[in-house]
Each structure stands twice: as C-alpha cells, then as structure tokens.
N, C-alpha and C positions, 0 to 999 in steps of 0.2 A: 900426385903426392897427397895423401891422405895429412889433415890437420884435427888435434882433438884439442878441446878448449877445457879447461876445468877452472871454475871462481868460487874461491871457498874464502869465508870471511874468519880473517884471523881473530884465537882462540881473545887474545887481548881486547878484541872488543864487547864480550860479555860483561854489560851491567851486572853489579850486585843488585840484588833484590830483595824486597821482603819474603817471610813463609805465605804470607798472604796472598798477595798477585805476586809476577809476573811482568815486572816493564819490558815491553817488549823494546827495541832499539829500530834506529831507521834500519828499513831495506839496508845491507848489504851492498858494497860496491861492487857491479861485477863487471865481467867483459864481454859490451855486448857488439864489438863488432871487432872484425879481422881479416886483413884483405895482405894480399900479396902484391907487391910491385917489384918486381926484378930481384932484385938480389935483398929486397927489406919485408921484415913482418912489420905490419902495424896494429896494433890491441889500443882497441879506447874500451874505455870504462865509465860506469857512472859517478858522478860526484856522491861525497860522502860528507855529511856537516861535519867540519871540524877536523877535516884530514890536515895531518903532517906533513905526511910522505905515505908515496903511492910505489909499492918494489913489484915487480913482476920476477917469477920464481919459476922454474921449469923442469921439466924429467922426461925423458923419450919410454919411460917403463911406471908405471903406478904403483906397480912393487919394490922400487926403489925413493929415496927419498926426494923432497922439492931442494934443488938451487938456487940460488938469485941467477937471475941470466944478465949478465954483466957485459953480451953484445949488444946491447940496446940505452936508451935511455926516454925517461920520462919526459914530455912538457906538456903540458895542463892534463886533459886525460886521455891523451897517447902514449903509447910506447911507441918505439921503433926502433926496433931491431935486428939484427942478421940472418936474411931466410938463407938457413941450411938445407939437406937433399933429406935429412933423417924426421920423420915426424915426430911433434911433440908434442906433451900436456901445455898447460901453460895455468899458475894460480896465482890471483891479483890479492895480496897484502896490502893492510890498511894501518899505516899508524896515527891513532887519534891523538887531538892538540891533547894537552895535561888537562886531567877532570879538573882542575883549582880554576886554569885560565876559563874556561867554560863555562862553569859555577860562574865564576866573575863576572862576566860578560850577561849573562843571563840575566841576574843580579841587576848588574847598574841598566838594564833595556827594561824592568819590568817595575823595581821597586824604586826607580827613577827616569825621569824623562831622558834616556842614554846618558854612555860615560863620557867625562871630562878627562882631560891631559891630567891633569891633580889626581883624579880620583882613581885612574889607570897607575898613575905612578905610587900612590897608597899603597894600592895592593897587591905592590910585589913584594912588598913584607907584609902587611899586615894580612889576619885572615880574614874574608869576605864573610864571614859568621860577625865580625865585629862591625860592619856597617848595618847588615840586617839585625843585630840587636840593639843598633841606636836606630834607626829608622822606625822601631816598632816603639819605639818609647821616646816618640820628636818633642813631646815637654821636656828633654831630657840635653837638648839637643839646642844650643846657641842658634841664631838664627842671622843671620847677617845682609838679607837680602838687601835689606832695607836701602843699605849704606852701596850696593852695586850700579844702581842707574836713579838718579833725579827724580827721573818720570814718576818711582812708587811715590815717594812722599806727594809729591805733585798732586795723582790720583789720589790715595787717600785722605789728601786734605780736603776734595771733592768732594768724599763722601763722608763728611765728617757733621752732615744735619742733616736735618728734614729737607725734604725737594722744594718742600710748600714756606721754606721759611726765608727765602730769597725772593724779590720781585723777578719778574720773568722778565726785563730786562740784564739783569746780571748774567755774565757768563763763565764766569769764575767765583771759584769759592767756596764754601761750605753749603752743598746744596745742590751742587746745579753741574754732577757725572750724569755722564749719558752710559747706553751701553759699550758705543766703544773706548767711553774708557775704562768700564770693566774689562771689557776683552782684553785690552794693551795690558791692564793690571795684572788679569790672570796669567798671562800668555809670560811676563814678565816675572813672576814667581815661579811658572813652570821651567824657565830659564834657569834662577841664580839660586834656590833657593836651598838651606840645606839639609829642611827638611821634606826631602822630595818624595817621600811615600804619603805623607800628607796631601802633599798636591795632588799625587797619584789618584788619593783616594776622593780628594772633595772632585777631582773629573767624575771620577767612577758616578760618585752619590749626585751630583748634577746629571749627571747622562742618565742615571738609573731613576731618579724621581726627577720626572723631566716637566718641566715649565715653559711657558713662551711667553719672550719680553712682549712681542708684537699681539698677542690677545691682550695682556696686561694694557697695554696703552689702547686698545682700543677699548676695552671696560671704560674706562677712566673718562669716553666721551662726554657720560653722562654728565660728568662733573668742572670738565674744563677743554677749552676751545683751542688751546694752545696744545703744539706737539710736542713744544722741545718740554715744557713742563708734563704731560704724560710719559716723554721719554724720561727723564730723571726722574720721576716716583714708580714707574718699572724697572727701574732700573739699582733704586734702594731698595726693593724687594729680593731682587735677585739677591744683590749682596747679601742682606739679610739671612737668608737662610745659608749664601757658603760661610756666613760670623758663626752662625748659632753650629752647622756641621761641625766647622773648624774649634769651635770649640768641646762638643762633645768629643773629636777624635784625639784631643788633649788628655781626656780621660783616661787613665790606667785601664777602667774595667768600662769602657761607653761599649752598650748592647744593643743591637739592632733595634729594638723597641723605641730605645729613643733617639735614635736615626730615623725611624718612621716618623716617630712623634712630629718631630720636626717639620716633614713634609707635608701631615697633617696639617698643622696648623699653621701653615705657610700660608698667606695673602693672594701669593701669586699662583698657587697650586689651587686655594679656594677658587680663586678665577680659573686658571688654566680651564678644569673639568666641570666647569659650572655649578657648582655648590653653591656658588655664592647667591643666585636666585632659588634654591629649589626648598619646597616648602613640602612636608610632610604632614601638616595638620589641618583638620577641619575636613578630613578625606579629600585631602589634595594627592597626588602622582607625582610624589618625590624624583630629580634627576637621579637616573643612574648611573652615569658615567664615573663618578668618582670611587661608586661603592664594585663597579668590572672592575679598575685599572687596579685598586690598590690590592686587589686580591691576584686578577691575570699580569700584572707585571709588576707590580711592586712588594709583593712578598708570596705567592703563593707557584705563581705559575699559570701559564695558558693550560685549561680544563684540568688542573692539578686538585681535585677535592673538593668543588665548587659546583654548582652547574645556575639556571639561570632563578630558578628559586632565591637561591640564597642571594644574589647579587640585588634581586628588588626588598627581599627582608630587610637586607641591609642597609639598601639606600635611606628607609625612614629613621635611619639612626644617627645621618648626616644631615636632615634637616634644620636650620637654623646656622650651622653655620658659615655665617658673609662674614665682610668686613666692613669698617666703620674707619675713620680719623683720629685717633685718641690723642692727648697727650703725649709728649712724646718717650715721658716718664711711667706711660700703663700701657706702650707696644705690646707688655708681655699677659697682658690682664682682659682676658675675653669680656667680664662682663664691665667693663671701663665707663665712662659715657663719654658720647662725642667731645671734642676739643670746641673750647669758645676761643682760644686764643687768634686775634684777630692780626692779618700784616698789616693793613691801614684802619685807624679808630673811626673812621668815616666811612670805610667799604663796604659796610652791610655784613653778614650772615653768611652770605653763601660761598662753598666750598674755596672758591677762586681768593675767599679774603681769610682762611684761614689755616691755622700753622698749627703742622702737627704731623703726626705718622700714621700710613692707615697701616692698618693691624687685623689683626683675626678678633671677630667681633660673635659671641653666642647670643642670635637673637631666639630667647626661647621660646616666645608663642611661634613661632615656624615649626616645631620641633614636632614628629609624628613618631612614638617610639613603635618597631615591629617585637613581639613578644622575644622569640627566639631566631639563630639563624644558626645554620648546618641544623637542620632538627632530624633526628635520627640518622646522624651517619657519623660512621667508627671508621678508624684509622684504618688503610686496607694493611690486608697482611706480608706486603711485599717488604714494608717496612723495618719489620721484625720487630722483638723487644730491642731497647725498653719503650720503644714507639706504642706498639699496640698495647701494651701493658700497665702504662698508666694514667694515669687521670689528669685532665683539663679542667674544663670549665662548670663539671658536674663530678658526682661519685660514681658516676659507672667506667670501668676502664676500658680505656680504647675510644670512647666514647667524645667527639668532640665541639658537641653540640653547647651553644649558648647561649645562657637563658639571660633576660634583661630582667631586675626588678621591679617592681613599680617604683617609680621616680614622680618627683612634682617641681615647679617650677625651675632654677638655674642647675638642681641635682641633674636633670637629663641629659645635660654637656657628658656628662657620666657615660651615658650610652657607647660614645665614641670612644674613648679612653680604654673603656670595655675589651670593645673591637679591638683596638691597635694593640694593647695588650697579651689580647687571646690571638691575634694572627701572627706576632712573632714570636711566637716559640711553637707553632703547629710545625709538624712536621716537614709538611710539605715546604714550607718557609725554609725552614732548614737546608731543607736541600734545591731550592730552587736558588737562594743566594749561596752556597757552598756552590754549585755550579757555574752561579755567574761570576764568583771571585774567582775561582779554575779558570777562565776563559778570558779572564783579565790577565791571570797572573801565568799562568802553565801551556796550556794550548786551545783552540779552539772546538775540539773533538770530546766535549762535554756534551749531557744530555739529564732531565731530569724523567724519572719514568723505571729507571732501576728498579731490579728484586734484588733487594738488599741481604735475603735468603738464600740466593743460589751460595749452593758449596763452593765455586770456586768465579770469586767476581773478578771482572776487569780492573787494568789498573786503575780506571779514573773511576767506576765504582766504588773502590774501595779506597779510593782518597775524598770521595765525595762521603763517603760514609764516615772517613777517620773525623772530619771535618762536622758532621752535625756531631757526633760522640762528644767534640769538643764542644759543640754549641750547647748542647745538653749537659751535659754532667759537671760544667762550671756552674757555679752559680756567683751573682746572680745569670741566670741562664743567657747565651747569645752575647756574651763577647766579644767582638769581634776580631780583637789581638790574639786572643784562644787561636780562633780558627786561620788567620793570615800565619801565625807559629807552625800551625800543621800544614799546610801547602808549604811554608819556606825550605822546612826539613822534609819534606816529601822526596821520594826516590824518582819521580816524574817531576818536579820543579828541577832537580840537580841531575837530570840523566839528557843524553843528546835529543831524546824526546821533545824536548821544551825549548831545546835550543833554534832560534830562529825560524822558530814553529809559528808565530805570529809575526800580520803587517801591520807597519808602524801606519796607523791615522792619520790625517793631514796635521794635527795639532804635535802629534810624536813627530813628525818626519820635519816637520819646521823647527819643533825643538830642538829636536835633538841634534840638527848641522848645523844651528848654533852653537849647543854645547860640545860639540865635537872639536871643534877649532877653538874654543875659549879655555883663554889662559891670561891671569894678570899678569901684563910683562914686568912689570915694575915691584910686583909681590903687592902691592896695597888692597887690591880689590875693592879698588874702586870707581866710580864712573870715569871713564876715558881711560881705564889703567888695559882694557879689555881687548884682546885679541879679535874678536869675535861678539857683537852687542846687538840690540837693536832696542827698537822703540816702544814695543809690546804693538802698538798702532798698526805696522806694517805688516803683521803676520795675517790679520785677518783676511784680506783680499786672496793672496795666494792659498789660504785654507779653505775658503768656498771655491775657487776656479778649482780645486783638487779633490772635488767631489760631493760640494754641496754642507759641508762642517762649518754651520756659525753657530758660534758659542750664544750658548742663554738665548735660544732661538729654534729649536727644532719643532715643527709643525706637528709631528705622528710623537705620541706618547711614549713607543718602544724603545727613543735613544737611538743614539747613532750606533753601527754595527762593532761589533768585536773581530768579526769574523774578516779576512782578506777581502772575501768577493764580493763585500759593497766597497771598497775601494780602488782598488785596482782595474783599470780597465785601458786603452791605449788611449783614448784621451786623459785621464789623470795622471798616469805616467806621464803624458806629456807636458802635462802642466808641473809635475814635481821634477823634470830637468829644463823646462825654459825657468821656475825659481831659481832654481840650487844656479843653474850659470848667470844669473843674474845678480843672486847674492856674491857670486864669486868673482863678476868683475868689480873694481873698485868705484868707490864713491866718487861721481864726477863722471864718469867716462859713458861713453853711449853705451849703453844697452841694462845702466845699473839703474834705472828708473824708469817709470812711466813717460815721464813728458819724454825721453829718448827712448826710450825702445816702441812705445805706441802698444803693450801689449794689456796694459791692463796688472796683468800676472810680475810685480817686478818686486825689487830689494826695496824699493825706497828708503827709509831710514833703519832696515838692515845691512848692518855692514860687517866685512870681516877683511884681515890681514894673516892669509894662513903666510909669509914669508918672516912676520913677528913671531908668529908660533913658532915659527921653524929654527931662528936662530934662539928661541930659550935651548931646544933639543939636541942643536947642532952649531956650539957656539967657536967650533974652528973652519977657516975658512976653507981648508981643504975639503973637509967633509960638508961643508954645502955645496961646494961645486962636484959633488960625488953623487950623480944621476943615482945609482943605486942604493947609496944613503938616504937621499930625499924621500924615495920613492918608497922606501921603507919605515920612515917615519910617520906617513900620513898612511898607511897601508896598516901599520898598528895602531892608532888613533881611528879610524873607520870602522876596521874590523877585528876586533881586538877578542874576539870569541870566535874566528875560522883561523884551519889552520896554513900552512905553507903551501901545504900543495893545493888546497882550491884557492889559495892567491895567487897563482904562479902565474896565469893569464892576465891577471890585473897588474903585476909587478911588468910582467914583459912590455905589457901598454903603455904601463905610466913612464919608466925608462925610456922606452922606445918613443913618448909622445915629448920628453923633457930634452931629446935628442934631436928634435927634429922644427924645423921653423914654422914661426908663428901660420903662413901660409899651408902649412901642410905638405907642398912640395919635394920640401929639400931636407939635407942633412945640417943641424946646427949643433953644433957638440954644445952641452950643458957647461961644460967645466970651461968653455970660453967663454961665458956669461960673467959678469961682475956681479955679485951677489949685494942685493937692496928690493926693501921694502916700499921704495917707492914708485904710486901709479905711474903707470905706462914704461916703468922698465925692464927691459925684455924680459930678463932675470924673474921678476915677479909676475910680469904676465903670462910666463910659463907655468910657474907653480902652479898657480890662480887657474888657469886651462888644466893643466894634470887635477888637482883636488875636485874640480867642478864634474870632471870625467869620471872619476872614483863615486861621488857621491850620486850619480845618475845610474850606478851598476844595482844591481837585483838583489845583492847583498845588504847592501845601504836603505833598500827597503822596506826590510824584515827586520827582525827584534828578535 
C-alpha cells in the first residue's frame, strides 16, 4: 500500500509584517515521521511555539479538498489513527495560542524578571501596552519593594556610609555591607520589585560595563591589611555606580552618553582596567586596556571603526585619572583633596585612620594629551545617510576624526569628556548597543556589521537600523527610551520569533520560580504575607553552581553571555533541577538545605508554598482535589506564553504524577488526599513533587 504525506502550514499562521522586512516565523510544524502498526496510522510532528491544537486533515485525491480525519486522535505530537486499505494525503494544521497571550508572556519574561500570579491575572483585561508604557517611565511607577522583605532596609541601612567610617571591629551598621549583601539586595529587588525594567536594565549596564569586586579589594592592599574592610569599600563602589545608573535611568531623556559617563568615572572601573596607575606624561607609555575595552565592548564594537592606532592615541587621554579618598561630600568632585578626617584623634594620617569615600580622582601632572584620534577615517558606506552625511567631531562630513585642543593644567580632564562624548553618538555605537539591547530584549540572532543599503534588509537589520534612527534623530541624541519604544513595538519583539527565543541565566531562572509561585496570601504584601520568598542571600550559591554567574564579580571584561550556549550544558541543567527541587521541598525537611541534602546546590532560606498559591486560585475544595484542576493551574502560571497542545505531555505527567504515590510505584488517587498546606502532608507533598517536575522541564528554561 502506497502512503503520501503532505505538511502544509496553516494560511492562519502568517505574521503581519512591515513593507520593510519580512519576519519570517518559526519553521513550520510538520510530519516527520509515519509508521503503520496493524490496523493504526501513527504521524508525529514537530513542536510549534505556542500551539493550541494540533488537527490532522486528510484526502485520498489532491484534487479534492482537506478533511479533518476524525478516525484518530492527537497526544502530544502523535496522531493515531485508522490504517485504512485506500491511500492517503495527510496535512498537519496549527492553531496558534492568541497573539495578546504571547505578547504577554514575552513581555513579563523580558521587560521583567518573569510573570507573577497578579501580573498574569492583570492582563486578562488589561492591555499589555499598559504595563510596557509604565515600565518605560518607572519614575512614574510607585515602588513598594521596600515594604516586601526586612532583609532590603536591613541591607540598605548597611550601605548607608563610608566603609572607612566604622572601626573594623563593627559588623553591622552604616558602613560595614559586604558584597553579598549586595548580591541578596540586588537578587531581592529583582524579586519584588515593581519597577522591573529598571532592574532589567541596571543587570544589562552592570553586565555590559563590567567591574570586579575582587581586583577592587585587592587594589586597596596597598592601603589596608584588613579584608572584610577592603571587602566593604569594593563593595560601596559597586553600589555606587548601580545609585548613579539607577538614577540616570529615572531620567525621561538619560542618553547613552551619560551611562558611559558613569562607567568612566567609576572607582571601580578606574581600577578594574588599570587607569588608575597609568601615566601619559613626561613620555611615559600610557595603559591601554581602558582606552580597547571602552571602544571593543563598551560602545563601539569588536574591530567596529577602530584599529590598534587609535586605541594607543587614545590611551594618553586617560592618563591621570586614579582615585583618591575625598570627603564624602566631594565623591562627585575629581579635582577634590584628599580627606583629613580622622576615626581616632590619636591614629595618625594613614589611610587605615581616615574617613571618607574613595572617588574618581584627576591627577593632572599624569595627564599626556595625544593630538587626535580616528585621524582620517570616515564613516564606511554601509551605513548609509544620515550616517555618512554628517558631521562629528570636524566640518568635513562623514568624517570622524577627533581633534583635542591645547589644554593646560585641570582643563585636560577635558580630553576624556571629549572622547566619551564623541564615541556615543558614533555610529558604530549606535548600532553595537541597538544590537546588544535586541539580544537582551528580542532574540539572540543579532549581529553588528550590517549594510544598512542593501534594498532589501533582514528583519533584525532593519530593527537594528529603526533603532539608531531613533538614537539619532531624538535629540538630545541616544536616548535610550527612544530606542527600548522601538524594539517594544517591533514586529520581531511581538511575533512568535521572540517568543521563547532566549534562555533564562542562572540569575532569571532563580528569579523568576520565585516569582512564578509568589502571591500575597493575605493581600498585604508583605514580609511573611508571601507564597514564595527568600533571603536574596541564598540565590547566590545555586547561581555560580549553574554555570559560573557571581554578581559584581566577573573576571573577563565581556559580561556574562546573552546567548543559551554559555549556559546550558548537562551539568547546569543539572544543577538548575537539584535547586528548583530543593526549593520545592519544604523548609525543615531533608533535602531543603545544605546541612541535609550535603549538596552545596540548596534552598536554604528560599522558600515556597505553591499549596497556598493554590488555594488563592482554587478556593473549593472539590476543585482541589480535582488532579486536572491542579495540574492546570500551575501549567498556566509556568507557561503562560505556550499553548495547549505543546502542554499536553506536561498536563498528562503532572496528572498522571499527582495520581500516583509518593514512592512511585502505585496508583494514589489525588482526590483521596485531604487538601493542606502543611509540611510533610501527602496532599502537599505531591503538589511540591508535580510543581518541582514542571519547573525542571525545557520550557521553564527559556523566556
């Protein structure tokens, strides 16, 4: 018996598009395999993001029309069927979840650390354009974090002085945060916060102008013997620069320029790249390092307009500035003088007896200015106008060479200002951060290097381009709300493209099953009211066992990856399901800690109660004892952007595991369970086993 197959992807799944590109959509489900067993046809097909329902349609003639074949039915991506004597076509229909649930999903996994039960129940009326236009305007936007766990005021009352203004005996207090309790601090905002594009973004600008607490403290030898005191004034640096971010991202119109700025004149960035010794004058050989990075990864691009000329021109324009101790009232004031204020009137002079902040310090005899840099080279033509066409840093257009004026004594801090100035709004800037914000926010299949001329560009071309257009032709120029407006409305942000196109980082993936399961049971939203909490403290062990991610700590200048394939690997998988079930068993019981489980990898003081979640959702008790209810509620709180049919495998499991005894063996019906929230009863310890299983699946760990 002859069989003919035919997979044609229903008309219903063409994106709208711009005249411009072309989104294209994923592959097509089709059918790629079909095997006969007795009297049954079997068609599997590929998975499709965001499928409904999967119909298989059939016709014995091509000239006749498709049917549903209504002998068969679907589970996960099989059919199975009635093998008849008559040969037949066979074409696999797709119905996609609704574009709004999708948007949504997208949405809360990109311009937030994933969605919340609240945030999921929002926007089934409201429209998902109204969270993205309060997230793009968070001064705009109440903030309540505060008031959700103890731990913040805690922590920030930590960091509430100088390192140097407490004796190093004290261990609490204004003065004396270490880094991890930044990390619990950050980790703990990324949690509750609810301006979570903010968060989003001070990750991004720490990952993308990157620092290391541990060169910071070891600079600091020079000046003190003590660790936990080097650890605490690395540690006010860090902070430091995410205050000063965090408050430029407040800004209506804050432009890349002075997001650079900031890095520039960071303490800890002086150090990071060695600036903070290198001397340009007197025909000294200025360090380079600072004057590669800020142009190969901090705004220009790896060999984007640059070559190794300009990187040593540039270095003599970074000479002179170190840091110094100032007062803690002239942090902001390079040419400051040192601080006299002393902790003991007895102690002497040296660094050890005095209180203050070190700061970004211009010492100007260091200072070796180079005349010009890019000297003679023009915008290439791949560009296009208005790129090549107008003028920079001189009257010639296209031209974007920089000349430095004669300067004299504190004027040649000038130099640098110069620079930072002239490199964020180069073109290439433009489009090396347009591409890094794409790979944050849309997919990872960005690239900088485009001809911006070809007649007919790709889609992420031409979103990369819509995007400098906006960086350009705002003024004042490099906005960076401009540009995040055009990726949010983009046809590639809002099309299945995007959708679960990127994996979630050990920092997202810790996040975000906390905020998956968090719900105030009691409405108050506050400490102890919480479904789902933790300490900020205990995320950081399971985010290094999961591939090497400590916050305010990365060795290599490049940031941690955007991309899946520095994450992902079967040991980090395996470390993000020995967490997730360890989060999921309850607090007390072996295997939710360290001192009991022995793994290193544990909850510690995270904790959850997805069985309190469960009765906000499902507060009769018939319907908690209803396995397929259950099993549907945390199946839309997980995956709340895929659609029915590629959860059909995970619905069957979860049922099928909520069904079955804790040993695995036997058959335990759900609905003879007594429903409670409390440890070690069976009832909960099933949930807590189904939720742990869900969040180990391959869905759970994409965005």
């Amino acid at each position: 018996m002859s069989v003919r197959i035919l997979s044609l992807l229903a008309v219903a799944l063409l994106l709208a598009t711009s005249a411009r590109s072309q989104v294209v959509p994923p592959a097509p489900p089709s059918i790629t395999n079909f095997t006969l067993n007795g009297s049954q046809r079997v068609l599997r097909c590929t998975p499709f993001p965001g499928a409904q329902s999967f119909k298989i349609f059939s016709t014995t003639d091509l000239r006749q029309s498709f049917t549903e074949d209504t002998s068969g039915a679907v589970s996960g991506f099989s059919w199975t069927g009635t093998n008849t004597s008559s040969a037949r076509f066979f074409r696999l229909d797709t119905t996609p979840l609704d574009s709004n649930a999708l948007v949504t999903a997208t949405v809360l996994n990109r311009l937030a650390y994933g969605p919340t039960p609240a945030l999921l129940d929002r926007f089934k009326t409201d429209a998902i354009d109204l969270y993205i236009a309060e997230q793009l305007a968070p001064e705009t936007v109440t903030e309540t974090v505060q008031n959700q766990h103890t731990n913040i005021a805690f922590f920030e009352s930590r960091f509430a002085a100088p390192a140097t203004a407490i004796p190093l005996s004290a261990t609490t207090g204004p003065g004396s945060a270490q880094v991890g309790d930044l990390r619990a601090w950050f980790a703990l905002r990324a949690v509750g916060a609810d301006r979570q594009l903010l968060e989003v973004l001070l990750q991004f600008l720490d990952n993308h102008f990157v620092t290391q607490h541990t060169k910071t403290m070891d600079y600091f030898q020079f000046a003190y013997g003590d660790f936990t005191l080097r650890n605490r004034i690395a540690t006010e640096l860090e902070l430091r620069d995410l205050n000063r971010w965090r408050a430029s991202l407040l800004n209506p119109t804050v432009t890349f320029k002075e997001l650079l700025t900031v890095s520039c004149e960071s303490p800890a960035m002086i150090v990071y790249l060695d600036t903070v010794s290198s001397r340009g004058d007197g025909g000294r050989v200025p360090n380079e390092n600072f004057s590669r990075e800020i142009m190969e990864l901090f705004s220009m691009g790896v060999d984007n307009g640059y070559d190794q000329t300009d990187i040593t021109d540039m270095s003599h324009a970074w000479g002179g500035w170190t840091v110094e101790m100032f007062p803690t009232n002239e942090v902001f004031n390079p040419f400051a003088a040192k601080t006299t204020t002393l902790l003991s009137p007895s102690g002497g002079g040296n660094y050890t007896n005095l209180v203050g902040s070190w700061a970004f310090y211009y010492r100007t005899g260091y200072h070796g200015t180079s005349r010009s840099v890019f000297t003679n080279k023009f915008v290439p033509a791949r560009f296009g106008a208005p790129w090549t066409t107008r003028t920079y840093a001189n009257a010639t257009p296209g031209s974007y060479q920089l000349t430095f004026p004669a300067r004299t004594g504190t004027n040649t801090i000038q130099d640098g200002y110069d620079i930072i100035a002239h490199l964020a709004d180069l073109p290439f800037t433009q489009e090396y951060m347009s591409v890094k914000l794409c790979r944050l926010l849309v997919h990872e299949d960005f690239a900088h290097g485009y001809d911006f001329t070809a007649p007919q560009l790709t889609p992420e071309a031409d979103l990369v381009r819509q995007c400098m257009m906006a960086w350009e032709t705002n003024m004042p120029r490099g906005q960076i709300r401009k540009v995040l407006d055009v990726i949010f409305k983009s046809d590639l942000f809002r099309s299945h493209t995007a959708a679960f196109a990127k994996v979630k980082t050990p920092l997202e993936y810790t996040v975000s099953a906390i905020r998956a399961l968090r719900v105030s049971t009691n409405g108050t939203g506050l400490h102890g009211s919480w479904s789902s909490d933790t300490d900020g403290t205990s995320l950081a062990t399971p985010m290094q066992r999961m591939g090497g991610m400590v916050l305010f700590d990365r060795a290599e200048p490049d940031g941690y990856p955007e991309s899946g394939a520095g994450w992902i690997s079967a040991g980090t998988l395996a470390e993000r399901v020995r967490w997730t079930q360890s989060l999921l068993i309850a607090s007390g019981q072996t295997g939710h800690n360290g001192s009991q489980s022995g793994t290193g990898n544990d909850a510690s003081n995270s904790a959850t109660s997805p069985v309190r979640l469960l009765f906000t959702r499902l507060p009769l008790l018939a319907d908690q004892q209803d396995a397929a209810k259950v099993a549907d509620v945390f199946l839309g709180l997980l995956f709340p952007g895929e659609g029915a049919a590629n959860l059909n495998l995970y619905r069957t499991a979860s049922i099928n595991f909520l069904n079955t005894s804790d040993d695995g063996l036997s058959a335990s019906p759900f609905s003879a369970l007594t429903p409670s929230a409390t440890a070690a009863n069976a009832y909960d310890t099933r949930v807590r086993g189904m939720v742990a299983m869900l969040m180990g699946m391959q869905r759970f760990q994409e965005q």
